[in-house]
C-alpha atoms as an extended CHARMM CRD file, in Angstrom:
* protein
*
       262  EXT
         1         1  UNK       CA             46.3560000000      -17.1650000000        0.2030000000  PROA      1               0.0000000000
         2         2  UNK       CA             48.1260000000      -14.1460000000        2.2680000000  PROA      2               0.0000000000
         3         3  UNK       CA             46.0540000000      -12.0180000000       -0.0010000000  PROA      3               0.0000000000
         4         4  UNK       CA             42.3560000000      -13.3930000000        1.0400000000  PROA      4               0.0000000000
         5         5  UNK       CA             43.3910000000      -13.6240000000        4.2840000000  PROA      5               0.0000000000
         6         6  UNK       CA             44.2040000000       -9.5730000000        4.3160000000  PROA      6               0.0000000000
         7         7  UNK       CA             41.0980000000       -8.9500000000        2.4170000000  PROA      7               0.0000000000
         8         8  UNK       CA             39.1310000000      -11.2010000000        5.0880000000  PROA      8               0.0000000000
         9         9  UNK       CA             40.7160000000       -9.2350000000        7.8970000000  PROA      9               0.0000000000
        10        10  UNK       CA             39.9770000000       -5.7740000000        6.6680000000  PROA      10              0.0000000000
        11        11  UNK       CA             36.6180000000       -6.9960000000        6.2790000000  PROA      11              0.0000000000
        12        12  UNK       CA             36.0330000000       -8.8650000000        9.5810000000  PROA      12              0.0000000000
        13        13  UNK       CA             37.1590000000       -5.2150000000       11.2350000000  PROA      13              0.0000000000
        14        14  UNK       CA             34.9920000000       -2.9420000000        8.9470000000  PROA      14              0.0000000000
        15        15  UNK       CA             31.7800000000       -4.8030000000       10.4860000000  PROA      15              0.0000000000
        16        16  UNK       CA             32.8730000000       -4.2740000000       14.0730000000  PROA      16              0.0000000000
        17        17  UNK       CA             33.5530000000       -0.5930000000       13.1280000000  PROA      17              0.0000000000
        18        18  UNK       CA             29.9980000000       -0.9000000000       12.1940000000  PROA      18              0.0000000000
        19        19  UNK       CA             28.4280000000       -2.9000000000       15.0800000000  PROA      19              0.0000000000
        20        20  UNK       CA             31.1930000000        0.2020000000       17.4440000000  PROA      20              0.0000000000
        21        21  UNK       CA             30.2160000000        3.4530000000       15.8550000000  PROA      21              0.0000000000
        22        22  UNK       CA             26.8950000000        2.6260000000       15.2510000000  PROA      22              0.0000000000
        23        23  UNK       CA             24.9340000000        2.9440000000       12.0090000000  PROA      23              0.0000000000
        24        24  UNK       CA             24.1610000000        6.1830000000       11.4050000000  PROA      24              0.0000000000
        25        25  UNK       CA             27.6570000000        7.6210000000       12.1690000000  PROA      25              0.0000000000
        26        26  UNK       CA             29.3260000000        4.4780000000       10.3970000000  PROA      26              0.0000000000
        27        27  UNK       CA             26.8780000000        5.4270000000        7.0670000000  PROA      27              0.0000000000
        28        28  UNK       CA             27.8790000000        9.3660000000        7.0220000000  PROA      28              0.0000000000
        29        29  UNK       CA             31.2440000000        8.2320000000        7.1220000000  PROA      29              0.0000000000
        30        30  UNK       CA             31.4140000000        5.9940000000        4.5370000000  PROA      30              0.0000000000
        31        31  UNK       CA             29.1440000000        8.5960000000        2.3230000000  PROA      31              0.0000000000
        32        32  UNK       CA             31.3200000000       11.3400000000        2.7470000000  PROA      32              0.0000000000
        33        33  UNK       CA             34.4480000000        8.8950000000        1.5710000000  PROA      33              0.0000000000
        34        34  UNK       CA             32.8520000000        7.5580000000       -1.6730000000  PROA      34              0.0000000000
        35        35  UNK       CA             31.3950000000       11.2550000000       -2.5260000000  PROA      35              0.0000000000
        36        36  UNK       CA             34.7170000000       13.4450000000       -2.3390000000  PROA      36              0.0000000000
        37        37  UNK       CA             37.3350000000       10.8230000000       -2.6210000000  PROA      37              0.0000000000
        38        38  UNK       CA             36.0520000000        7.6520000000       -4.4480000000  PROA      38              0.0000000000
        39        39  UNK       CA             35.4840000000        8.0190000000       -8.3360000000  PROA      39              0.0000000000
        40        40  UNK       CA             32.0280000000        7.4560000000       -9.3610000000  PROA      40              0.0000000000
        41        41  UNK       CA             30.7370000000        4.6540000000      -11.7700000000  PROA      41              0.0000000000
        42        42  UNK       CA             30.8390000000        6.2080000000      -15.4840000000  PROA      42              0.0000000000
        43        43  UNK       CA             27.6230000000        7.7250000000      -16.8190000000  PROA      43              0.0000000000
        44        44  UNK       CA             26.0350000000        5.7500000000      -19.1600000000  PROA      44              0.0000000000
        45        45  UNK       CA             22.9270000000        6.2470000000      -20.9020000000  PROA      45              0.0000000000
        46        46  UNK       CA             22.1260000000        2.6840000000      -22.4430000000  PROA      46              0.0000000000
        47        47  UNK       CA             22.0160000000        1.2410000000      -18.6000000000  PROA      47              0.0000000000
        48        48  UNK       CA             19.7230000000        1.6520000000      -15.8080000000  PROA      48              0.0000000000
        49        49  UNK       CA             20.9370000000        0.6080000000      -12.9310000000  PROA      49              0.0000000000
        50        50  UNK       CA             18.4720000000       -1.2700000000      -10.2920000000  PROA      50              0.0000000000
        51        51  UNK       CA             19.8250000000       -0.2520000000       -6.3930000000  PROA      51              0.0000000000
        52        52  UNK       CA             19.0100000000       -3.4080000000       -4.6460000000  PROA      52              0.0000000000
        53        53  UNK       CA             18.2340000000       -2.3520000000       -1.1190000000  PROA      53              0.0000000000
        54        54  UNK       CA             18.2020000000       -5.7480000000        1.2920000000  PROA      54              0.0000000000
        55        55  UNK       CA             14.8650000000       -7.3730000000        1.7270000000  PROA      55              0.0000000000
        56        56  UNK       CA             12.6940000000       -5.3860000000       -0.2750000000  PROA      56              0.0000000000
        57        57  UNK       CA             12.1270000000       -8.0830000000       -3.5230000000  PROA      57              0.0000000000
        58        58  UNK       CA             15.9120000000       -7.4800000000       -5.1720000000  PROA      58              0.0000000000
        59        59  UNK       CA             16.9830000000      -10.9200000000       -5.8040000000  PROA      59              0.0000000000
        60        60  UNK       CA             13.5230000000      -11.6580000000       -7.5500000000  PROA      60              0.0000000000
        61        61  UNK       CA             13.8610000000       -8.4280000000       -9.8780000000  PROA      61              0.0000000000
        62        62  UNK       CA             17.6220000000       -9.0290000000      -10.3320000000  PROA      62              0.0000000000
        63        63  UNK       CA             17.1380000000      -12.2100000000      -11.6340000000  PROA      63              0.0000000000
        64        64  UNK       CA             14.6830000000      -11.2710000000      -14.2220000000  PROA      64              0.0000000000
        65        65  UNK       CA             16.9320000000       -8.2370000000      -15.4030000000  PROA      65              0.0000000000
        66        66  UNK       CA             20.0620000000      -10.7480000000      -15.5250000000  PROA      66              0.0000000000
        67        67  UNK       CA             18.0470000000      -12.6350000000      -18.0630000000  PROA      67              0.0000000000
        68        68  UNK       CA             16.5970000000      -10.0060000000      -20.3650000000  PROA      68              0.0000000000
        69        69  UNK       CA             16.6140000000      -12.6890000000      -23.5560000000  PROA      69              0.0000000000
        70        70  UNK       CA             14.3740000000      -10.7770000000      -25.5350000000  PROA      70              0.0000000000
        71        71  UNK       CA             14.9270000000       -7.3790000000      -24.9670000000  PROA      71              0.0000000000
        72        72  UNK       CA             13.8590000000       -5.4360000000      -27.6580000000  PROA      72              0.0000000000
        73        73  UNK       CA             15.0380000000       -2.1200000000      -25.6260000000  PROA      73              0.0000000000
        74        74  UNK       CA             17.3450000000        0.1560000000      -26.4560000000  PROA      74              0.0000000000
        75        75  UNK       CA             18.7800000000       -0.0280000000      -22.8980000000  PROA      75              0.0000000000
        76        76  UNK       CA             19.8890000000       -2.6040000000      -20.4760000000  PROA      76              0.0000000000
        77        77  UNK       CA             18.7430000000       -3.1590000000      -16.5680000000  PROA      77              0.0000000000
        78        78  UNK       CA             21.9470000000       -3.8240000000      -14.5640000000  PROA      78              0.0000000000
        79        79  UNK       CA             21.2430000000       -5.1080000000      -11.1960000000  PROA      79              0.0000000000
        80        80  UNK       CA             23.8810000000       -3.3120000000       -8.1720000000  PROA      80              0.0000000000
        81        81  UNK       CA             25.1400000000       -5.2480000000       -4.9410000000  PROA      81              0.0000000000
        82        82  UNK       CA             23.6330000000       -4.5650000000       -1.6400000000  PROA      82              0.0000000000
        83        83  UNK       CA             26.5340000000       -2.8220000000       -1.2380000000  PROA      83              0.0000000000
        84        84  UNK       CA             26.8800000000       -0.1420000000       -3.7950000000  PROA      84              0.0000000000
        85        85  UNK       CA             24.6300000000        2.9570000000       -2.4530000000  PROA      85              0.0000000000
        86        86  UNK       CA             23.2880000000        5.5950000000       -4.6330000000  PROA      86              0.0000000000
        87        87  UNK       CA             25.9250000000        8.1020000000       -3.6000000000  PROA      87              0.0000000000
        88        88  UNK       CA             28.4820000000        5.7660000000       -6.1420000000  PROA      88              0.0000000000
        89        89  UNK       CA             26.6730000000        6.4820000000       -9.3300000000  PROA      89              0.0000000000
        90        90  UNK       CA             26.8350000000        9.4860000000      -10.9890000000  PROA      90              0.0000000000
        91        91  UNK       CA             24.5210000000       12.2640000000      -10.2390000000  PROA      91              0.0000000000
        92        92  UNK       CA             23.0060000000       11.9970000000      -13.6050000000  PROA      92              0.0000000000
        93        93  UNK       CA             22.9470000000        8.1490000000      -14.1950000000  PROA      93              0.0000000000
        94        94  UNK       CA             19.1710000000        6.3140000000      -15.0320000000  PROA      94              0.0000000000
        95        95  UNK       CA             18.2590000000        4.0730000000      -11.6610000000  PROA      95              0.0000000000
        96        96  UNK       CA             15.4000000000        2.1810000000      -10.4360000000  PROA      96              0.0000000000
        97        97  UNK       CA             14.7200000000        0.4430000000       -6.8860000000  PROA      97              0.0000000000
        98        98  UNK       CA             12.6300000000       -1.1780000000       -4.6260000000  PROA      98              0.0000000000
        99        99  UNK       CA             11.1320000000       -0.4240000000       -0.9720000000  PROA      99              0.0000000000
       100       100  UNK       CA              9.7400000000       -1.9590000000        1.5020000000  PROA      100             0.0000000000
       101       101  UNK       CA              7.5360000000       -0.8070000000        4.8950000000  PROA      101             0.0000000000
       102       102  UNK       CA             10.5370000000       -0.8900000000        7.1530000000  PROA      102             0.0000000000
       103       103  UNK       CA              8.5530000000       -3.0340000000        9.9120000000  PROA      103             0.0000000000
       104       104  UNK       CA              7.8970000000       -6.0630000000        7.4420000000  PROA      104             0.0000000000
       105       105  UNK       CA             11.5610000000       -5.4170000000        6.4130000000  PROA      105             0.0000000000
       106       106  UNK       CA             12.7720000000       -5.9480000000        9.7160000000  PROA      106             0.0000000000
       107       107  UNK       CA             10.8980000000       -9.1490000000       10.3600000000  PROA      107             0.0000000000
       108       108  UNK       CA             11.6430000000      -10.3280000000        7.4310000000  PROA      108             0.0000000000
       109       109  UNK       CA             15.6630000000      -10.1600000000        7.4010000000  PROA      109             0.0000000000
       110       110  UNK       CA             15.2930000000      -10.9130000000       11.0400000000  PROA      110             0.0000000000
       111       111  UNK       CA             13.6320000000      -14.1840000000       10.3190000000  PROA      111             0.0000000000
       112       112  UNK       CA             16.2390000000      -14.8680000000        7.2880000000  PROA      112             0.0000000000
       113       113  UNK       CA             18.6550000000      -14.6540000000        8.8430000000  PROA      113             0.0000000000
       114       114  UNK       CA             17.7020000000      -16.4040000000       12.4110000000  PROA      114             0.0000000000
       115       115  UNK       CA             16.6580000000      -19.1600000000        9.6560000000  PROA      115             0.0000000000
       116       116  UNK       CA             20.0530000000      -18.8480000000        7.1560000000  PROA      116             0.0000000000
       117       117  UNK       CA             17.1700000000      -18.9610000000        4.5610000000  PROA      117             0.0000000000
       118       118  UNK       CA             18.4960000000      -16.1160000000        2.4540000000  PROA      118             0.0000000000
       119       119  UNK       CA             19.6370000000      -18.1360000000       -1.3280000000  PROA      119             0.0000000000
       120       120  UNK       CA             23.3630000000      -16.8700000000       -0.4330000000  PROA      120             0.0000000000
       121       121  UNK       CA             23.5630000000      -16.7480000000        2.4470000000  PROA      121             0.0000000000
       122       122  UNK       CA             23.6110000000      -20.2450000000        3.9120000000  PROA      122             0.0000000000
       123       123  UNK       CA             25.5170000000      -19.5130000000        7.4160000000  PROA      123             0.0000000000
       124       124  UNK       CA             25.9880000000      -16.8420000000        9.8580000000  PROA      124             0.0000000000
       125       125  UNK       CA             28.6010000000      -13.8570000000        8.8410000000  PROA      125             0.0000000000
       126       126  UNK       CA             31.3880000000      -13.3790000000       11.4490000000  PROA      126             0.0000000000
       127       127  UNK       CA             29.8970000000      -11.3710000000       14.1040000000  PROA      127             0.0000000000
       128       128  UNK       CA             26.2800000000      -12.1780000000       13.4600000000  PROA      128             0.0000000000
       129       129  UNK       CA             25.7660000000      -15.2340000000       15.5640000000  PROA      129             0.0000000000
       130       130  UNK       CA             26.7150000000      -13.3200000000       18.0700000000  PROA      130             0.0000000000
       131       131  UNK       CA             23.2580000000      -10.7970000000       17.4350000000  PROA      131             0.0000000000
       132       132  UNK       CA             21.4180000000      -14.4660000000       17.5330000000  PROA      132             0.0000000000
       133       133  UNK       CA             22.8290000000      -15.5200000000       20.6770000000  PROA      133             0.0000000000
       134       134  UNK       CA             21.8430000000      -12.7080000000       22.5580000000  PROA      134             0.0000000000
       135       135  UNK       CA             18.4760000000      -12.3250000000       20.9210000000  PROA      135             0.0000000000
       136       136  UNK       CA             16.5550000000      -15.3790000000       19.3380000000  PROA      136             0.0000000000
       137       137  UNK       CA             13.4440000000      -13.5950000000       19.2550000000  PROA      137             0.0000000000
       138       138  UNK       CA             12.1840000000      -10.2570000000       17.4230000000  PROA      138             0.0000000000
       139       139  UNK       CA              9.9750000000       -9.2040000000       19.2110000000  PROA      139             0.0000000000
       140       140  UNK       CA             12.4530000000       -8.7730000000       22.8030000000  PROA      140             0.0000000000
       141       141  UNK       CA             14.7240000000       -7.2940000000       20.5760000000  PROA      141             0.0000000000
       142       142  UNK       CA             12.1020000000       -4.8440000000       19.3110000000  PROA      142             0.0000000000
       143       143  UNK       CA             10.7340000000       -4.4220000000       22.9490000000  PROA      143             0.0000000000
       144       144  UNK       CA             14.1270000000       -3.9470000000       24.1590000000  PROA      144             0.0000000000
       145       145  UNK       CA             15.5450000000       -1.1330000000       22.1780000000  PROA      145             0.0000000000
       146       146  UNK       CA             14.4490000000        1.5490000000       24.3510000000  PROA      146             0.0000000000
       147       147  UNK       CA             14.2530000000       -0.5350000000       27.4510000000  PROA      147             0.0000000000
       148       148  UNK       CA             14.7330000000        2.0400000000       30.5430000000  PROA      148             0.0000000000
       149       149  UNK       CA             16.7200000000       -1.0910000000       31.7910000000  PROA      149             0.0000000000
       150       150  UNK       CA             20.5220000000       -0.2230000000       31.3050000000  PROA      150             0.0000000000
       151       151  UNK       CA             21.5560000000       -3.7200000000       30.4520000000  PROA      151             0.0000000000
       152       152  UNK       CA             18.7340000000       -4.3120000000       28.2490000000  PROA      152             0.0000000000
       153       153  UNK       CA             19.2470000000       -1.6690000000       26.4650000000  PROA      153             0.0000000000
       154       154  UNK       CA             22.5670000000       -2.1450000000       25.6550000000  PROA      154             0.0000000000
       155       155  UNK       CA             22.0870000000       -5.5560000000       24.8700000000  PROA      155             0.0000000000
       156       156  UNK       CA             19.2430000000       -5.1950000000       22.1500000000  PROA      156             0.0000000000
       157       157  UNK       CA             21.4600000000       -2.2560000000       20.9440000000  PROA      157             0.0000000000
       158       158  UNK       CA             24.4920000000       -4.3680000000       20.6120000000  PROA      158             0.0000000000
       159       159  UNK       CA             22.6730000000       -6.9880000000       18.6840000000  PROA      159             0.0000000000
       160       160  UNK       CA             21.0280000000       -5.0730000000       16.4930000000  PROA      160             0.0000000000
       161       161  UNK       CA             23.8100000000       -3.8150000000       15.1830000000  PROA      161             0.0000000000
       162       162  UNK       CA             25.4080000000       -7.1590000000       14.5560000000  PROA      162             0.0000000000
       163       163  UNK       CA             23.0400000000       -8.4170000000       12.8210000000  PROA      163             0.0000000000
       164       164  UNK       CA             23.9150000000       -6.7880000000        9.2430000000  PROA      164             0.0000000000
       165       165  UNK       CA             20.3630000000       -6.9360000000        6.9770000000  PROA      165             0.0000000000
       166       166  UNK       CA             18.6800000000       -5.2090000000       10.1460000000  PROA      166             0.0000000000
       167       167  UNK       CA             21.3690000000       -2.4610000000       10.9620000000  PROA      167             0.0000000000
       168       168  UNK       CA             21.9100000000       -1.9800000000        7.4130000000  PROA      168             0.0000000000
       169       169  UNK       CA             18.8160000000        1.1810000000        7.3460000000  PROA      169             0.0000000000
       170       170  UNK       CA             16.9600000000        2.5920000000        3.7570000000  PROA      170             0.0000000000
       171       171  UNK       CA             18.6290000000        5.7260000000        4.5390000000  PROA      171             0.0000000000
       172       172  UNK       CA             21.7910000000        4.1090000000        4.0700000000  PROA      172             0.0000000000
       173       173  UNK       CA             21.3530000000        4.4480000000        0.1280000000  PROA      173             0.0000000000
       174       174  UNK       CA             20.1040000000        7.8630000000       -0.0160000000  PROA      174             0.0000000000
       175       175  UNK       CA             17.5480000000       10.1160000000        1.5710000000  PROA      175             0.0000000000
       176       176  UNK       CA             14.7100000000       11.9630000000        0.9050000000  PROA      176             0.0000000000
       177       177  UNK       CA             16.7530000000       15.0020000000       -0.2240000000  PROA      177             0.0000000000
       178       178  UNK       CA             18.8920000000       12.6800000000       -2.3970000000  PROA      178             0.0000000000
       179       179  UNK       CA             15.4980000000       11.3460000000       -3.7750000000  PROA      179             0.0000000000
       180       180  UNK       CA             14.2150000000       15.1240000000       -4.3860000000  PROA      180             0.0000000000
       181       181  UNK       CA             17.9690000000       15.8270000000       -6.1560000000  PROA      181             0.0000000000
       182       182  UNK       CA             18.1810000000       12.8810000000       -8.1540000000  PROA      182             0.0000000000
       183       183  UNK       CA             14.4520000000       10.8150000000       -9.0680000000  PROA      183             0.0000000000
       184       184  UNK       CA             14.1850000000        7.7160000000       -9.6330000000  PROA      184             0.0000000000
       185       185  UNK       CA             12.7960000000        6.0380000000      -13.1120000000  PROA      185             0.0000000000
       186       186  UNK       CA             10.4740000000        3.9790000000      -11.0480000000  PROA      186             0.0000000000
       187       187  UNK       CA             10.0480000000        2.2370000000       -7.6660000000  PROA      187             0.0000000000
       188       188  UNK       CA              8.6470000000       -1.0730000000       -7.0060000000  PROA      188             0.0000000000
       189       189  UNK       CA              7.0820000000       -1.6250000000       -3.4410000000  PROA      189             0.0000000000
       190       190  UNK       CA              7.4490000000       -4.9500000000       -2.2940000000  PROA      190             0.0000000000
       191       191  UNK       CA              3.9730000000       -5.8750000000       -0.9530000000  PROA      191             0.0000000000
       192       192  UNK       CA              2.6250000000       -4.9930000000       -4.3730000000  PROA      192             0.0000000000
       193       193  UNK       CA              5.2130000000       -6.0360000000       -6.4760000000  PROA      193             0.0000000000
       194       194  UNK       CA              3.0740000000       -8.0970000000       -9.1230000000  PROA      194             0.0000000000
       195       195  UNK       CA              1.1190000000       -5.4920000000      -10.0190000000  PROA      195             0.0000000000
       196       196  UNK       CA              3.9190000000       -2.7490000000      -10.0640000000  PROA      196             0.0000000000
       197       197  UNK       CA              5.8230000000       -5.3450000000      -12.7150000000  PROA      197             0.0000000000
       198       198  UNK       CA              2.9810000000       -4.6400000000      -14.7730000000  PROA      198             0.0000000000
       199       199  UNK       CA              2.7280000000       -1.1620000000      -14.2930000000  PROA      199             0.0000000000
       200       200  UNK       CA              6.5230000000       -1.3670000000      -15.2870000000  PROA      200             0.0000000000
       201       201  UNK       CA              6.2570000000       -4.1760000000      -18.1040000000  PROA      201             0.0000000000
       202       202  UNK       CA              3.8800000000       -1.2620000000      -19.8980000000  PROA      202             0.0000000000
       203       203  UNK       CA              6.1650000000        1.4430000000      -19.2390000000  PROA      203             0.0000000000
       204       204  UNK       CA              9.4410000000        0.1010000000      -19.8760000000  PROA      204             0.0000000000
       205       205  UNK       CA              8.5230000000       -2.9140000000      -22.6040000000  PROA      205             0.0000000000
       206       206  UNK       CA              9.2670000000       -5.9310000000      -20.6010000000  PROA      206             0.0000000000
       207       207  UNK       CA              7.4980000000       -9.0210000000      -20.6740000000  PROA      207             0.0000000000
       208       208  UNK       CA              4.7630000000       -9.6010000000      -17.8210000000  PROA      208             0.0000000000
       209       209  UNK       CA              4.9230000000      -13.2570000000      -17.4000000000  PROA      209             0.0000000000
       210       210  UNK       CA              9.1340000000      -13.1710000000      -16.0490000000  PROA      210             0.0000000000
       211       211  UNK       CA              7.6800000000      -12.1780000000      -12.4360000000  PROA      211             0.0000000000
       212       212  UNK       CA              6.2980000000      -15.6690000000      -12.5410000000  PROA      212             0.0000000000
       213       213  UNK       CA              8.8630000000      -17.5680000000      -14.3700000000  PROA      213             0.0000000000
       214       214  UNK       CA             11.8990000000      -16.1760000000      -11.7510000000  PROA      214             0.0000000000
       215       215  UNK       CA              9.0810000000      -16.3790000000       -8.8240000000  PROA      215             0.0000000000
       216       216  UNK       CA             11.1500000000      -19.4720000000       -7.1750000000  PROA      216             0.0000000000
       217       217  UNK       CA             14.1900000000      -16.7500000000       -6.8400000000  PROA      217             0.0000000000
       218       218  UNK       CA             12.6800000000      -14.7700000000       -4.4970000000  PROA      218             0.0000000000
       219       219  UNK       CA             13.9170000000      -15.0560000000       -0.4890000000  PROA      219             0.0000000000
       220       220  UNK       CA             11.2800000000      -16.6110000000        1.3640000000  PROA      220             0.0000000000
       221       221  UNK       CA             11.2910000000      -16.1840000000        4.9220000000  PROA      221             0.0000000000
       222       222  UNK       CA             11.0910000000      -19.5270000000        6.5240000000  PROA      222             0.0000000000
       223       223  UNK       CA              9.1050000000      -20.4080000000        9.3250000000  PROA      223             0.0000000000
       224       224  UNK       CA              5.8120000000      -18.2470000000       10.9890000000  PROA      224             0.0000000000
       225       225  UNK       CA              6.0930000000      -14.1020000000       10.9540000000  PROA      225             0.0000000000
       226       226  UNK       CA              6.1620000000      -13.3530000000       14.8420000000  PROA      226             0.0000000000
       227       227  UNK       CA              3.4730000000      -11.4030000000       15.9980000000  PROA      227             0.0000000000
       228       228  UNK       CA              4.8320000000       -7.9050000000       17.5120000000  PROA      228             0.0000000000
       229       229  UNK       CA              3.5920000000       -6.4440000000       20.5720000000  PROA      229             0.0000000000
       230       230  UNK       CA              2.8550000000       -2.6360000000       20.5540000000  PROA      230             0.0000000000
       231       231  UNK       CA              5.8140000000       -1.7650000000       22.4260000000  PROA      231             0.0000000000
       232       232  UNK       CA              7.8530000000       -3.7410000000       19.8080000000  PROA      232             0.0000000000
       233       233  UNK       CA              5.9420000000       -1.8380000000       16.9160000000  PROA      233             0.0000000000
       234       234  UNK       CA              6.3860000000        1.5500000000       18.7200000000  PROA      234             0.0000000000
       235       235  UNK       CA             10.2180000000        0.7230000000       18.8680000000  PROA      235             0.0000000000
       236       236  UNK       CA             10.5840000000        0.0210000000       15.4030000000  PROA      236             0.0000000000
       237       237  UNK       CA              9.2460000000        2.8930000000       14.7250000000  PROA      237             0.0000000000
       238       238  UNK       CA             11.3380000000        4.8520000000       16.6550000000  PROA      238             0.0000000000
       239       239  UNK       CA             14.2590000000        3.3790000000       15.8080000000  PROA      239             0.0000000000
       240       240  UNK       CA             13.9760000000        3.3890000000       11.6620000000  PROA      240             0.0000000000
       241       241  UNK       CA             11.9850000000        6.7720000000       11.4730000000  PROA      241             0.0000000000
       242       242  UNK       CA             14.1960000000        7.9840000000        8.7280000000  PROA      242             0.0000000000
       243       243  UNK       CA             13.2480000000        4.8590000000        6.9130000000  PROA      243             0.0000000000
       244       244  UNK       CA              9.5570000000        5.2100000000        7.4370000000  PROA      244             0.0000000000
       245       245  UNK       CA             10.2320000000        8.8240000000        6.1560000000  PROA      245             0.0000000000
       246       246  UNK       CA             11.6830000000        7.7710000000        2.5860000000  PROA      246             0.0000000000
       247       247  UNK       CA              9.3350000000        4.7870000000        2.3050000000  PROA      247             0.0000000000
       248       248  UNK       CA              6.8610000000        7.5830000000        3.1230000000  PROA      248             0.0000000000
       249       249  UNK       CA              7.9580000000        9.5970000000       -0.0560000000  PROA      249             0.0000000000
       250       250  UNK       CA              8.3800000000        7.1550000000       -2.1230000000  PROA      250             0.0000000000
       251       251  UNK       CA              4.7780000000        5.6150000000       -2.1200000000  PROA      251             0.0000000000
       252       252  UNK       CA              4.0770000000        9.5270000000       -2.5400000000  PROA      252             0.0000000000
       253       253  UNK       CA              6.3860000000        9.3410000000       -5.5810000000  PROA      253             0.0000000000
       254       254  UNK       CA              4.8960000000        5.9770000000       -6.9050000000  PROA      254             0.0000000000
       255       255  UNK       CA              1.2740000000        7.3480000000       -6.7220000000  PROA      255             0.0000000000
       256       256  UNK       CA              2.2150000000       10.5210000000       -9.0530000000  PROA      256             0.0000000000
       257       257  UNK       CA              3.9920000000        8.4000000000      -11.1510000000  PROA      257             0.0000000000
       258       258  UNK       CA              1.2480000000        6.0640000000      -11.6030000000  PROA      258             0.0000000000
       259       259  UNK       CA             -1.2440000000        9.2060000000      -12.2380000000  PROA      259             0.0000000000
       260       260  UNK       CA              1.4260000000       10.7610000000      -14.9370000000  PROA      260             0.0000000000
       261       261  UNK       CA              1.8600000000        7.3980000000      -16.8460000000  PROA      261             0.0000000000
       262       262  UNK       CA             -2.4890000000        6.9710000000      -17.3220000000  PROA      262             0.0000000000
């Protein structure tokens, strides 16, 4: 019991480093740990690992590549945690992902989690509510990030950063230079995810019909998508422009791919 109770602590403590340093400094940090001091996961060649960024379709595609019954490949799809970042495989190991416009992103974990609709996530994490009682809506919070307002801006800045699936940014896993260094074997993009599956199935020799049998995994975000004002969009912007940049790229990426493959 002492033991979960340590492990609960450290972790408790590593999220208000988080919500305290901020996310971009917290992020390096934690890169430059795992990269120089952290052993890597082993290469291997018979496994393609799928980086499951937060709110981009993951739980959907991880479900389907938990259940690979008839694989007839030669290789095996291994789903990663939200956790594990690119920087912890090794620089030569096979990996897929998926992306996702970084303003539907943000509604959408937003709304998940204002909702506890996520399938694991059932109640608030430790400092989260906290993010919710400051900010029920996403569109203030949006508004409010660059609020000329002291107080207002500190506020939205402080919640933001509470709430995890919204602080947590793309650029988190990798970058575009980490893209350039190390391409992936394919990207999925959320909003067209059927028909990428396809474009996959044909590619990698799955069967077509498991994006409809594991449809009911998929996080749905419960209740109406607010509407944000152009300030709010603006903001967003703003604030995830490094994420715009990859998602940027990688539809870039996806549209070569697709003109390579016919």
């Amino acid at each position: 019991m002492k033991k979960f109770n340590n492990k609960k602590i450290v972790l408790h403590l590593i999220k208000i480093l988080k919500v305290i340093t901020g996310v971009k400094i917290f992020f390096l940090l934690k890169k430059f740990y795992f990269t120089f001091f952290k052993s890597k996961f082993k290469l291997d060649n018979n496994i393609i690992y799928y980086s499951h960024i937060g709110k981009t379709g993951g739980t959907l595609l991880k479900s389907i590549f938990a259940n690979q019954e008839n694989n007839q490949n030669n290789f095996r799809i291994i789903g990663l945690s939200e956790i594990m970042k690119l920087y912890h495989l090794n620089p030569k190991q096979k990996y897929i992902f998926s992306i996702r416009n970084p303003i539907d992103r943000y509604i959408s974990g937003f709304m998940s989690r204002k909702n506890k609709s996520d399938l694991y996530s059932k109640e608030y994490y430790s400092i989260e509510s906290f993010g919710f009682f400051l900010y029920q809506n996403l569109n203030t919070l949006a508004e409010e990030l660059y609020s000329k307002n002291l107080i207002k801006f500190l506020k939205a800045r402080i919640a933001i950063r509470c709430i995890p699936i919204i602080n947590e940014n793309i650029f988190s896993w990798f970058s575009v230079i980490d893209l350039k260094k190390r391409p992936p074997l394919f990207i999925f993009e959320t909003s067209n995810i059927e028909q990428d599956w396809k474009n996959f199935c044909s590619i990698f020799n799955f069967n077509k019909n498991d994006i409809i049998k594991y449809s009911h995994m998929r996080n749905k975000t419960i209740g109406k998508k607010n509407k944000l004002s152009n300030i709010a969009l603006n903001n967003i912007k703003k604030y995830y422009k490094k994420d715009f940049e990859i998602y940027e790229y990688c539809l870039e990426f996806k549209s070569l791919q697709i003109k390579n493959t016919n």
